[in-house]
C-alpha positions as CSV (number, residue, x, y, z in Angstrom):
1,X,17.0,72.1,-67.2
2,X,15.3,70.1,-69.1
3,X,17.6,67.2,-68.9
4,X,17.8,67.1,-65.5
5,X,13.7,67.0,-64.6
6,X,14.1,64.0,-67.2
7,X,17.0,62.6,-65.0
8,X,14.8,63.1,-61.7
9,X,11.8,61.4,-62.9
10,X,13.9,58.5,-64.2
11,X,15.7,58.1,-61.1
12,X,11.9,58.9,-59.5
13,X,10.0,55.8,-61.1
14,X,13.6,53.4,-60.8
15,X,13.5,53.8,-56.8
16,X,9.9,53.3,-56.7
17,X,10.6,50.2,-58.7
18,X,13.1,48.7,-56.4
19,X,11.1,49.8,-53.7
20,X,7.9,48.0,-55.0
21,X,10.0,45.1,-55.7
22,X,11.5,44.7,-52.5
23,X,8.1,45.5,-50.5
24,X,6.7,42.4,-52.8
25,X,9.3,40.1,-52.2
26,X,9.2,40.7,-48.6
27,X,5.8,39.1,-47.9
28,X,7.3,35.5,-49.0
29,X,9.8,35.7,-45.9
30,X,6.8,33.9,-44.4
31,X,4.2,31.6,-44.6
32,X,1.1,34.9,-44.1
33,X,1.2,38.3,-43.0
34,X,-2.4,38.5,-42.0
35,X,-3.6,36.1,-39.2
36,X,-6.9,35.7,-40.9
37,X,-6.0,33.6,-43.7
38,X,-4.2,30.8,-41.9
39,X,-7.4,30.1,-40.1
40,X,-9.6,29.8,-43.0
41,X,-7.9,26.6,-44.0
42,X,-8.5,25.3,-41.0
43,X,-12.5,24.8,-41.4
44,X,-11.9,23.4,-44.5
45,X,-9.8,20.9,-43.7
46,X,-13.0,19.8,-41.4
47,X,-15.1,20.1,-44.7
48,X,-12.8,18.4,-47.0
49,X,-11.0,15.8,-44.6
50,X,-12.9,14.8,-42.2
51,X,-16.4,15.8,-43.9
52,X,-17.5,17.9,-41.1
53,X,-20.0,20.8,-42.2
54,X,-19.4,24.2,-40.8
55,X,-19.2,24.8,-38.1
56,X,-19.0,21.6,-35.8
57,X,-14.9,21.1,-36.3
58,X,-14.0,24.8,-36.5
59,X,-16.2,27.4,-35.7
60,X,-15.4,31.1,-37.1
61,X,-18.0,34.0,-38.2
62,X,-17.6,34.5,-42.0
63,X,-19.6,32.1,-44.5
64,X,-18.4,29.0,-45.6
65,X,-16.8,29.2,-49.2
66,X,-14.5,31.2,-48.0
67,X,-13.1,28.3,-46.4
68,X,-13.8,25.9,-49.5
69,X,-11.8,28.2,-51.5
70,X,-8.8,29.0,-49.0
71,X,-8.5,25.0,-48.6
72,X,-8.5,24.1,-51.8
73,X,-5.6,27.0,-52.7
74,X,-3.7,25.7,-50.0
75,X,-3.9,22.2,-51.4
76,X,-2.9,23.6,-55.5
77,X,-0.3,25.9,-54.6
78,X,2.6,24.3,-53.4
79,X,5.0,26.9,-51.8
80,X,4.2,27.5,-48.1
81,X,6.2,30.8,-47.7
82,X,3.9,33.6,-49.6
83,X,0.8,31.2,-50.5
84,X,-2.0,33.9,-49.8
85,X,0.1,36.7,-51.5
86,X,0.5,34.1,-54.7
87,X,-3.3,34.0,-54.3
88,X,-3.9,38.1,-54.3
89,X,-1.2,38.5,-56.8
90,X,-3.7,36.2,-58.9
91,X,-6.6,38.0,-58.2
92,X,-4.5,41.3,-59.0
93,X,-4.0,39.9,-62.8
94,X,-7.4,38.5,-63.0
95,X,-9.0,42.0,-62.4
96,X,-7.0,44.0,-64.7
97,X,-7.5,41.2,-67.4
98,X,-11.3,41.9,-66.6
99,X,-11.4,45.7,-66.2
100,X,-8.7,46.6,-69.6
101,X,-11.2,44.6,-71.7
102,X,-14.2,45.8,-70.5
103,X,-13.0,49.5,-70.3
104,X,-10.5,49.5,-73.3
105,X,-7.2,50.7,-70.6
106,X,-4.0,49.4,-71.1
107,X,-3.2,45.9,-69.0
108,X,0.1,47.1,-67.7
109,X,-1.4,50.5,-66.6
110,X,-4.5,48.7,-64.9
111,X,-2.1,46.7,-63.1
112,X,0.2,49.5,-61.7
113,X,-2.8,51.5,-60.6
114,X,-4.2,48.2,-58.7
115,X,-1.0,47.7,-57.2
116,X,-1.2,50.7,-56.0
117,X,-5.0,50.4,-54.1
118,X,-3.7,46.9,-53.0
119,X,-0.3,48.7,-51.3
120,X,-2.9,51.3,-49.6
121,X,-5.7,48.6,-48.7
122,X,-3.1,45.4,-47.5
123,X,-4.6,43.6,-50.6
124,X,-1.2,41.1,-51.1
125,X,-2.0,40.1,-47.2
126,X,-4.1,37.5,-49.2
127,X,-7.4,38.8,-46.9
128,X,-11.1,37.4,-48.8
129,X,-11.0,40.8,-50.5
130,X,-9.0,38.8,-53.0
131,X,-11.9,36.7,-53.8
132,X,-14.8,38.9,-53.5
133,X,-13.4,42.4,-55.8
134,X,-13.0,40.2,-58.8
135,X,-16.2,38.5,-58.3
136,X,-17.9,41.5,-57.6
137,X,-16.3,43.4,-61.0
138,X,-17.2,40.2,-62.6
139,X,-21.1,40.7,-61.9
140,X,-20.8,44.4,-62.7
141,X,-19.7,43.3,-66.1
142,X,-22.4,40.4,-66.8
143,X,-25.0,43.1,-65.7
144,X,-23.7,45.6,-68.1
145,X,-23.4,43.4,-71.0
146,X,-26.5,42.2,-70.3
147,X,-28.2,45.4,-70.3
148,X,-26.4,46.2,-73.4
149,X,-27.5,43.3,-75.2
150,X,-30.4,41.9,-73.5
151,X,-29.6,38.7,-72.5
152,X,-31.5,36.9,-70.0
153,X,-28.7,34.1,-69.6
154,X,-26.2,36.7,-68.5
155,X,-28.1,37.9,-66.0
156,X,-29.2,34.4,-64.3
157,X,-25.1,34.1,-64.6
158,X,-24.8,37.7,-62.6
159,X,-26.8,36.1,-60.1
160,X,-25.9,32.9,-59.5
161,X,-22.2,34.7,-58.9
162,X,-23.4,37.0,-56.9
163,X,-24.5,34.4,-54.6
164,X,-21.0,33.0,-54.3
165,X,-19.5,36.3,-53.6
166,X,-22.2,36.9,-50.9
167,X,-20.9,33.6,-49.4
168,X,-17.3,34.8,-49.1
169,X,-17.7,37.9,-48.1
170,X,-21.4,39.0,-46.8
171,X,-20.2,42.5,-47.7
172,X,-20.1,41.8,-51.4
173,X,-24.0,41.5,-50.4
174,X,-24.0,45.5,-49.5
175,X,-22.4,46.1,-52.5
176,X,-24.4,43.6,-55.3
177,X,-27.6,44.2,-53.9
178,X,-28.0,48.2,-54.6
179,X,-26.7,48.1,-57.9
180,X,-28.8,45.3,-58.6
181,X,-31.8,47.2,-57.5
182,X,-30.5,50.2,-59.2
183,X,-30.7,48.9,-62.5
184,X,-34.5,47.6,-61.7
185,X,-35.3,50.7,-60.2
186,X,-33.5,53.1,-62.2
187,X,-35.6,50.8,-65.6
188,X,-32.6,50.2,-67.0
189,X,-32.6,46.8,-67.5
190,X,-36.3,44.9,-67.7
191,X,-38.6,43.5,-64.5
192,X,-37.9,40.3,-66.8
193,X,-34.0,41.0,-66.3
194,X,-34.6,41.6,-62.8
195,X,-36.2,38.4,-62.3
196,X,-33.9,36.3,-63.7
197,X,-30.9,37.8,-61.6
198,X,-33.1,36.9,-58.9
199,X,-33.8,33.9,-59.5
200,X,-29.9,32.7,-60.5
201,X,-29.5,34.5,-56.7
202,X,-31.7,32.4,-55.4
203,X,-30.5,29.2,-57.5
204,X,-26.8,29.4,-56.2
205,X,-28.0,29.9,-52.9
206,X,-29.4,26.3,-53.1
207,X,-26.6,25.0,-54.8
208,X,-24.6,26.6,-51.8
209,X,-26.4,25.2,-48.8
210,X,-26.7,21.6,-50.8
211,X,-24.8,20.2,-48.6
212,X,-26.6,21.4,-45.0
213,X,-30.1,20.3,-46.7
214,X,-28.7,16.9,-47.8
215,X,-26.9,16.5,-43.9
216,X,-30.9,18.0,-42.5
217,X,-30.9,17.4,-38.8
218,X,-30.9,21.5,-38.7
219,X,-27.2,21.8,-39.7
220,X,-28.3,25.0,-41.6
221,X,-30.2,25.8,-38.8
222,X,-27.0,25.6,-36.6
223,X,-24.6,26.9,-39.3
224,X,-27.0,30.8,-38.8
225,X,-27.3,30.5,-35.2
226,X,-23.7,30.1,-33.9
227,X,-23.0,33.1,-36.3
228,X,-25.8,35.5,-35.2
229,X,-24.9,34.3,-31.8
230,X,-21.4,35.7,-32.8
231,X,-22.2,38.8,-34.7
232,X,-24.7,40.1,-31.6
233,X,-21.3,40.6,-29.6
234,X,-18.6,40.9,-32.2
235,X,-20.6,44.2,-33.6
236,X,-18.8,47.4,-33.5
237,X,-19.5,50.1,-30.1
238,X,-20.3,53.3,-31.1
239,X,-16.6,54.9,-30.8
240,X,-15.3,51.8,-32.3
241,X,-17.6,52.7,-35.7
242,X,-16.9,56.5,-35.4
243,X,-13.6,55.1,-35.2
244,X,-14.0,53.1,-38.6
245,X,-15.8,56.4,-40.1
246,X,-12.8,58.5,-39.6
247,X,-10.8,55.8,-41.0
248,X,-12.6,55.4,-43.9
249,X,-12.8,58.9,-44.6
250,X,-9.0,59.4,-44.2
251,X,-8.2,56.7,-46.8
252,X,-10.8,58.4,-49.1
253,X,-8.9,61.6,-48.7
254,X,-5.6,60.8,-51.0
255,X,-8.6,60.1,-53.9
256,X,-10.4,63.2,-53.5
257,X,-8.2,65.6,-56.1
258,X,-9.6,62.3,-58.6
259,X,-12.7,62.1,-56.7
260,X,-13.5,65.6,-57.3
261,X,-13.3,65.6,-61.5
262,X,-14.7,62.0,-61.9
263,X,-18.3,62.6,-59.9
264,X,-18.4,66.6,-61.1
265,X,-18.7,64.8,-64.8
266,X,-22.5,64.6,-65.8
267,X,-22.1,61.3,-68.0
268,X,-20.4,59.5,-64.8
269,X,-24.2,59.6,-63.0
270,X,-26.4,59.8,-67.1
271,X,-23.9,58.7,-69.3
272,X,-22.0,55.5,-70.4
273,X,-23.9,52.8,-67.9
274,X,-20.2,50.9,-66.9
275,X,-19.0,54.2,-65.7
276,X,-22.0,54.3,-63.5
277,X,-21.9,50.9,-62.3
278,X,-17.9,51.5,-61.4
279,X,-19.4,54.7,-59.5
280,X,-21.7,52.5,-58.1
281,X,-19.2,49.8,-57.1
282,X,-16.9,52.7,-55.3
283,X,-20.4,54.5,-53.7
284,X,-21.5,51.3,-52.1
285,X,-18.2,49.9,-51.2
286,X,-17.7,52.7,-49.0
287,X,-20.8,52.1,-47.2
288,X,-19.6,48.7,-46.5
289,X,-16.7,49.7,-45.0
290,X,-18.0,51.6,-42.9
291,X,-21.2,49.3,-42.0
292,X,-18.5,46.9,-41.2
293,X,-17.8,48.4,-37.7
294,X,-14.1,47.7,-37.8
295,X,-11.1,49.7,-39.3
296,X,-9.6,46.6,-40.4
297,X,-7.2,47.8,-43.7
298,X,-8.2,44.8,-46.1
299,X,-11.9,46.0,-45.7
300,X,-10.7,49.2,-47.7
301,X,-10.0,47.4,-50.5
302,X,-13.3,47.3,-50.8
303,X,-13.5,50.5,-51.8
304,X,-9.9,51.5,-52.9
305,X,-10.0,48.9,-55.8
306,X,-13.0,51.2,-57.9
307,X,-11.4,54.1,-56.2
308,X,-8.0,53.5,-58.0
309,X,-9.9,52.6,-61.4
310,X,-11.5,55.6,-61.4
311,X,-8.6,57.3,-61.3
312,X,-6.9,55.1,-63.9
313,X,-9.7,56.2,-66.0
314,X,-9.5,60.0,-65.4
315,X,-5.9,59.5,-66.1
316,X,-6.0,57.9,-69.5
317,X,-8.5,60.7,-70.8
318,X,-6.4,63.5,-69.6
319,X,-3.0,61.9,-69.5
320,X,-0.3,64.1,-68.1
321,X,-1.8,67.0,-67.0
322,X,-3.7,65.3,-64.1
323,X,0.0,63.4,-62.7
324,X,-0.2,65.8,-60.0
325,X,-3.4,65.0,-58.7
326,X,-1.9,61.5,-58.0
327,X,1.0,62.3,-56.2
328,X,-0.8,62.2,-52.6
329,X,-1.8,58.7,-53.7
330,X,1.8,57.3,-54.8
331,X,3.6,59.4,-51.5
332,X,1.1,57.5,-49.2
333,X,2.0,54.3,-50.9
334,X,5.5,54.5,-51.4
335,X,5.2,55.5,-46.9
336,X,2.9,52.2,-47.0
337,X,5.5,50.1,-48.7
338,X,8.6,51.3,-46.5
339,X,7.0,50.7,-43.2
340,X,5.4,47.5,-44.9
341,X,9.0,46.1,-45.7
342,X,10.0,46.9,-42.3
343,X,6.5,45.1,-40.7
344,X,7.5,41.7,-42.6
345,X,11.1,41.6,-41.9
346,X,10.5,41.8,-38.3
347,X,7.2,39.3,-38.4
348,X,9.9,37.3,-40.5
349,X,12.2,37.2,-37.1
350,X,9.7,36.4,-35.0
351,X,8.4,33.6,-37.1
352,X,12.2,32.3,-36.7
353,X,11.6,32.1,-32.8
354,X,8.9,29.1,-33.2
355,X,9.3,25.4,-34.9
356,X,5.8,24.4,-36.0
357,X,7.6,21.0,-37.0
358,X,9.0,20.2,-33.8
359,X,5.0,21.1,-32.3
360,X,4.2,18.9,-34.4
361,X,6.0,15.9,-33.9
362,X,5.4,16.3,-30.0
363,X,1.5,16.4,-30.4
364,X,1.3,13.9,-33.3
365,X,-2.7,13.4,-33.6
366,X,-3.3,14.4,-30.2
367,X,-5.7,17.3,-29.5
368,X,-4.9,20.9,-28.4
369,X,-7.3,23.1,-26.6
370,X,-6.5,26.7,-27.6
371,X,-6.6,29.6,-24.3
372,X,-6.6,32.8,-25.8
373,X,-3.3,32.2,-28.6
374,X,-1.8,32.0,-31.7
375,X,-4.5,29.8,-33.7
376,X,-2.0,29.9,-36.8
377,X,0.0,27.1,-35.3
378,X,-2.7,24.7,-35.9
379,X,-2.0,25.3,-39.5
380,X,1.4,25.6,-39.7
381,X,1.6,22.3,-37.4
382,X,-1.6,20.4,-38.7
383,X,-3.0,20.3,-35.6
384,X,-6.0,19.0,-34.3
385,X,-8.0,21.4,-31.9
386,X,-9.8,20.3,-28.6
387,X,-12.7,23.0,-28.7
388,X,-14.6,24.0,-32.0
389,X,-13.4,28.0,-30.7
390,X,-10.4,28.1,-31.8
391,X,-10.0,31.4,-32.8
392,X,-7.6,34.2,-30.5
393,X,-9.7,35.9,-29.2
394,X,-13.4,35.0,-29.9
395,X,-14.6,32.4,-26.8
396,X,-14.2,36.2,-25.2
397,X,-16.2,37.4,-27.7
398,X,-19.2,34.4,-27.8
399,X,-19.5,34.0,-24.0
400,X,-18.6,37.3,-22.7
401,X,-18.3,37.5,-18.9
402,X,-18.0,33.1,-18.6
403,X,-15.6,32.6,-21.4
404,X,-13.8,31.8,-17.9
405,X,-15.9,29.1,-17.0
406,X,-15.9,27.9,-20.4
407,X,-11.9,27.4,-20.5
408,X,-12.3,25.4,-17.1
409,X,-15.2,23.5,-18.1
410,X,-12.7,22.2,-21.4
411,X,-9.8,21.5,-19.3
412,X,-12.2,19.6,-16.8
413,X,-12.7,17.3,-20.1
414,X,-8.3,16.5,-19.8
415,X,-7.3,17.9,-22.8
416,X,-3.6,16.1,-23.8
417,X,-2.4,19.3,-24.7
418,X,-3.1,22.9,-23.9
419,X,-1.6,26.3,-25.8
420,X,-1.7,29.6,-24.4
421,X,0.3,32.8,-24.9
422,X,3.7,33.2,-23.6
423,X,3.8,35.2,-20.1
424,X,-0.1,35.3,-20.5
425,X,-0.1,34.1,-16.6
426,X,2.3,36.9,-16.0
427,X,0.6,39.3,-18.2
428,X,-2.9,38.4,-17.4
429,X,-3.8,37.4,-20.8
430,X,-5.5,34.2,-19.4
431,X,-7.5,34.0,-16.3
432,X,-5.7,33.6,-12.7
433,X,-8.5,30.5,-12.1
434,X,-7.5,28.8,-16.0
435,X,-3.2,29.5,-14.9
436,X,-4.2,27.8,-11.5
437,X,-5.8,24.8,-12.9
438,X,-2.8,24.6,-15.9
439,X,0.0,25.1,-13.1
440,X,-1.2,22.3,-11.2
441,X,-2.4,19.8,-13.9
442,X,0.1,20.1,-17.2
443,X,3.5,20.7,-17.5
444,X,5.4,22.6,-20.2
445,X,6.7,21.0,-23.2
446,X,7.7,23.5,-25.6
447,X,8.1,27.1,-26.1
448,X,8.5,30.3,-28.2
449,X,9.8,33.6,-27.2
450,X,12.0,36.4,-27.5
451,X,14.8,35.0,-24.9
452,X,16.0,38.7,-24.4
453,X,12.9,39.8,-23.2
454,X,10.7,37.0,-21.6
455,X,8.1,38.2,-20.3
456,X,6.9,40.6,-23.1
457,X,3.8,38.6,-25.1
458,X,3.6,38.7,-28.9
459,X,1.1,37.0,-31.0
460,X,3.6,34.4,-32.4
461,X,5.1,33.9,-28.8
462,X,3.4,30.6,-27.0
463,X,4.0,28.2,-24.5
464,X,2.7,24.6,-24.9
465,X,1.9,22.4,-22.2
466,X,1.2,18.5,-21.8
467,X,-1.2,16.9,-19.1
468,X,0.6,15.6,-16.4
């Protein structure tokens, strides 16, 4: 009997193995998985290139070193299929290298337990979670240390990197901020401590927003506005956040059994202060998930990456006995990993179906004004766009009810090429009075689609037209 549960659990962790390896090696079929991070590239080839400040070449909603930092991994790593999953895979090692020093855990077993969080929360989609949990672990460790040993430089440090997370991600901002006060608040560290977190805050700020103070002319000015502009419309609707609540709570629901035994300990909240500060980091992250408004599933990596190293945690203090209190966790992701496998095989067909290269060579340097479709193709095809709103989706979102008007007001201007969504006429994707103007002014040049089924719109599906 014996032998056989032996046999069973072998065979149990082999097939998750293969499984895990397959589900990994599936997400370099093609160049991303998640839409986001192809864009992000994009801006900072304006930045980098052309030496255009945010956001007159590209405009898009998050802060700006996101895009510094997605350009510049784009330019280092050299293999286009898999690039942003190279990058989370990195960010993957560089956490567990940070969290099995810092809390004395085994590297391998760190890594199996992020793996896990990054299986549930999308992490290898490459999304800015990749940049901003490390960061944000990074500060929680500065603070601590410089708690424990009083040291004012560590703390200007803490600051000056939260700064730089706050400018990827402005949710790293909801999460750094609390904890930050926490510790002032809570007198665990010194109003002189406090201060000097502050003030490295406020000195990589300026270091930050160099650039828009050397260009003046109210670039930084300009750089807030559009994005307020943005934000007032792109903010969650009230079923839309009850929507994200839900969400949020049902991904928090495979932790609870962990949950339950890691907050019921009285050191977690009196005790040893990194234990609180992970608390802290999961506490917080949660709140910004749901603050967020959307039930997008990278956000929950937010959240999911403290969640699982908690767990890791409970786990190595009381090993075996507490396996079964994982088991929802590892059945949810192995679920995660099958359907994921399935996901990228069939983005991998569709991805077949287009020829960026070919898009290429027929635009050359010519502009394209974007209606409403896939904005990846200006990466994969280095092109140039006509309108600074580039993004699928967001001239809806930043003129509302004349985002119409807007489209015909750009094709007034004769853009030499114009890309919209395949069947979007038939479909009604795009506006009767923007297909009117198209029908009687371009003509088609190229196009991508499912040949068995025409008139059925995909993301990756286009049609590319050239003024007559």
């Amino acid at each position: 009997m014996t032998e056989c549960k032996s046999l069973i659990k072998r065979c149990s962790i082999l097939l998750m193995f293969a499984l895990s390896l397959v589900y990994v090696l599936t997400f370099f079929l093609s160049p991303f998985t998640d839409w986001d991070t192809t864009f992000y590239p994009l801006i900072g080839k304006g930045i980098f290139r052309y030496h255009i400040l945010p956001y007159n070449y590209i405009f898009d909603h998050k802060p700006y070193l996101v895009y510094v930092f997605y350009y510049i991994w784009t330019q280092v790593e050299p293999i286009l299929n898999g690039r942003f999953t190279m990058l989370a895979m990195v960010s993957m090692v560089s956490v567990a290298l940070l969290f099995s020093s810092a809390y004395r855990t085994d590297k391998w077993q760190t890594l199996f337990y992020l793996f896990v969080g990054s299986v549930i929360g999308d992490y290898l989609g490459g999304n800015t979670e990749v940049l901003q949990v490390p960061l944000v672990l990074s500060v929680i460790l500065m603070l601590a240390r410089g708690v424990e040993r009083h040291e004012i430089s560590l703390f200007v440090l803490a600051g000056i990197i939260s700064a730089i997370a706050v400018n990827i991600n402005y949710l790293a901002g909801c999460v750094l901020s609390p904890i930050i006060l926490y510790l002032f608040l809570g007198r665990v560290c010194t109003a002189l401590e406090f201060l000097a977190c502050v003030a490295g805050g406020l000195v990589g700020l300026a270091g930050v927003f160099l650039p828009f103070l050397i260009a003046g002319h109210g670039k930084l000015a300009a750089y807030f506005a559009m994005q307020h502009h943005f934000l007032q419309h792109y903010g969650g609707a009230p079923g839309e956040r009850m929507g994200t609540f839900a969400l949020v709570a049902l991904y928090i629901v495979p932790l609870c059994p962990m949950l339950v035994l890691w907050f019921g300990k009285r050191d977690v909240w009196w005790g040893n202060l990194r234990e609180r500060l992970l608390s802290l980091w999961f506490i917080f992250s949660v709140v910004a998930a749901i603050l967020s408004g959307h039930g997008f599933y990278h956000y929950f990596s937010l959240f999911l990456v403290p969640g699982l190293l908690i767990c890791l945690l409970l786990r190595h203090e009381g090993g075996g006995a507490l396996s079964w209190r994982m088991m929802p966790l590892y059945l949810y992701a192995a679920f995660l990993m099958v359907s994921g496998i399935v996901s990228n095989i069939n983005d991998m067909k569709r991805a077949h179906l287009t020829d960026p290269a070919r898009v290429s060579q027929i635009v050359g340097n010519q502009k394209v004004l974007n209606i409403n479709s896939d904005h990846s193709l200006y990466y994969l095809s280095d092109l140039e766009t006509f309108d600074p709103i580039l993004f699928s989706g967001q001239i809806e979102i930043y003129f509302g009810p004349q985002a119409t008007d807007h489209y015909l007001d750009d094709l007034q201007q004769r853009p030499p090429f114009v890309l919209m969504p395949h069947a979007g006429c038939v479909n009604h994707t795009v506006a009767p009075p923007v297909c009117a103007w198209v029908t009687d002014h371009y003509h088609p040049v190229y196009e991508a689609y499912k040949k068995k089924d025409p008139n059925k719109n995909n993301a990756r599906y286009y049609n590319l037209y050239k003024i007559n």
